[in-house]
C-alpha positions in Angstrom: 35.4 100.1 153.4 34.7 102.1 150.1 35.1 100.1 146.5 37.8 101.3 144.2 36.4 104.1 141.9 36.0 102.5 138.2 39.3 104.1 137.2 41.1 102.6 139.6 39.3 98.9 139.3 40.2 99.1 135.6 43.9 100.2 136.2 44.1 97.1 138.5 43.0 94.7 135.6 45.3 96.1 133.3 48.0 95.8 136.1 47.1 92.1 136.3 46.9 91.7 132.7 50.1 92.7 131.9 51.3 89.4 134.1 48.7 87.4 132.4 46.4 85.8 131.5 45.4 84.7 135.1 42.9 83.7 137.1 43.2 86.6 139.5 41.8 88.7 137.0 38.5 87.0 136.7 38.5 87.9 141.0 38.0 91.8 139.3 34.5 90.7 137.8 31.1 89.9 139.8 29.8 86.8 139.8 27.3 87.2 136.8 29.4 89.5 134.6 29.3 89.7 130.8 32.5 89.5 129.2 32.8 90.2 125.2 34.6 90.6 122.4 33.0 90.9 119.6 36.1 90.7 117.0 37.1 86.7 117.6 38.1 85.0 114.6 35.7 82.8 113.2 35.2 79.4 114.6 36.5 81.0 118.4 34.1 79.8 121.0 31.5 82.2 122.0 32.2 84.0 125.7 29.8 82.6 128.6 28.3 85.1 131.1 30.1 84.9 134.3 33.1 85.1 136.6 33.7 81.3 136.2 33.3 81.3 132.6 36.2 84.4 132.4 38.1 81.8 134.7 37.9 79.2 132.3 38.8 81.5 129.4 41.2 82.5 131.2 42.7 79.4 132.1 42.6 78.3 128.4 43.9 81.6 127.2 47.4 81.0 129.6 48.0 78.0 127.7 48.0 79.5 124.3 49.5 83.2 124.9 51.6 84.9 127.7 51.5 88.9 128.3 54.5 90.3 129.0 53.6 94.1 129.2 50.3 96.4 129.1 51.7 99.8 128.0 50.4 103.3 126.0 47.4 103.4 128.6 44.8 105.8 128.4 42.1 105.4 131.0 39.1 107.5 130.3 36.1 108.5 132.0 32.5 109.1 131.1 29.6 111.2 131.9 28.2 107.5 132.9 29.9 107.1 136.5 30.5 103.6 135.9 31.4 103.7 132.3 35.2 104.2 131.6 36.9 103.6 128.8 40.7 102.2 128.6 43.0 102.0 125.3 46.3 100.2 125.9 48.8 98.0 123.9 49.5 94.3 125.0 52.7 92.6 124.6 52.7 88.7 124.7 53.8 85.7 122.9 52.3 82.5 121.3 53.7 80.2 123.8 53.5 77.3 121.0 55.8 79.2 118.8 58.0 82.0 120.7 56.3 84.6 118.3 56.0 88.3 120.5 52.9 90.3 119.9 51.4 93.8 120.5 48.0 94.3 119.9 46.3 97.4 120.4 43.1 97.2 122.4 40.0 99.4 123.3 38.4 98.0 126.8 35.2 99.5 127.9 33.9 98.4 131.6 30.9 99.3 133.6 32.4 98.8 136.7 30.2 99.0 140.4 31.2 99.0 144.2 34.5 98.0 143.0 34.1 95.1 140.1 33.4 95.3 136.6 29.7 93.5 135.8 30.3 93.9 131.9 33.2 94.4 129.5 33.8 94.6 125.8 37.3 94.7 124.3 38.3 95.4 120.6 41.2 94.7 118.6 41.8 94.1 115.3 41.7 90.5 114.5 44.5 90.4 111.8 46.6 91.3 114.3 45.5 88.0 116.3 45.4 86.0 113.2 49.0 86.8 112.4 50.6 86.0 115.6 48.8 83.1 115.5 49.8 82.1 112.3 46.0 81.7 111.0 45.6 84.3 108.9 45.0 82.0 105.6 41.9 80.8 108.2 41.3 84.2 108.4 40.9 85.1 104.7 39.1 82.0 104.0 36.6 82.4 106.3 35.9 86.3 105.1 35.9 85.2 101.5 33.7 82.4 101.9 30.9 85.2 103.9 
């Protein structure tokens, strides 16, 4: 059987996201995949390598947030064949406090024989750190740099 082309592996994580987090989107990664983002709030633990490591993130990310919706999505392609980029908007809420969210995100995925060995998402951390209710954490920790 052919693997999904890259846009269509992506598409599938986002479909999955939108129901998320959940564990059945770590199955979209290989078994040694890297898995960043670089704009955490400070003190967020640093992402392990690897499909069990996205598990456990996951895992820990469903007891904090639920998504409710991945919408505006843009799935772009490269000149790299298994480079596409993806922007999107994702709807959740803090589970802790019933407070909805919509952060806009920027996903880029190297994607081969149908799962994604590296991915780097971006979104603006105030965004986070206001539906989260940290953003005094926030502000401390970029005055105090």
């Amino acid at each position: 059987m052919t693997a999904a082309a890259p846009c269509e592996v992506l598409q599938h994580f986002l479909r999955l996201t939108a129901d998320g987090p959940s564990e059945a989107m770590a199955d979209l990664f290989t078994e040694d995949a890297v898995f960043e983002m670089p704009y955490l709030p400070p003190g967020a633990p640093v992402q392990e390598p690897g499909r069990d490591a996205f598990r456990a993130h996951l895992q820990e990310g469903a007891k904090l947030q639920k998504f409710t919706a991945v919408d505006l999505v843009q799935v772009h392609e490269t000149t790299d064949p298994e480079l596409v980029v993806a922007d999107y908007r994702l709807h959740g809420c803090v589970l802790a406090t019933g407070k909805r969210f919509a952060f806009d995100m920027v996903m880029f995925a190297r994607i081969r024989d149908g799962l994604i060995t590296w991915s780097r998402i971006y979104s603006n951390p105030l965004d986070g750190a206001i539906a989260f209710d940290a953003a005094e954490g926030l502000l401390a920790a970029i005055t105090a740099a």
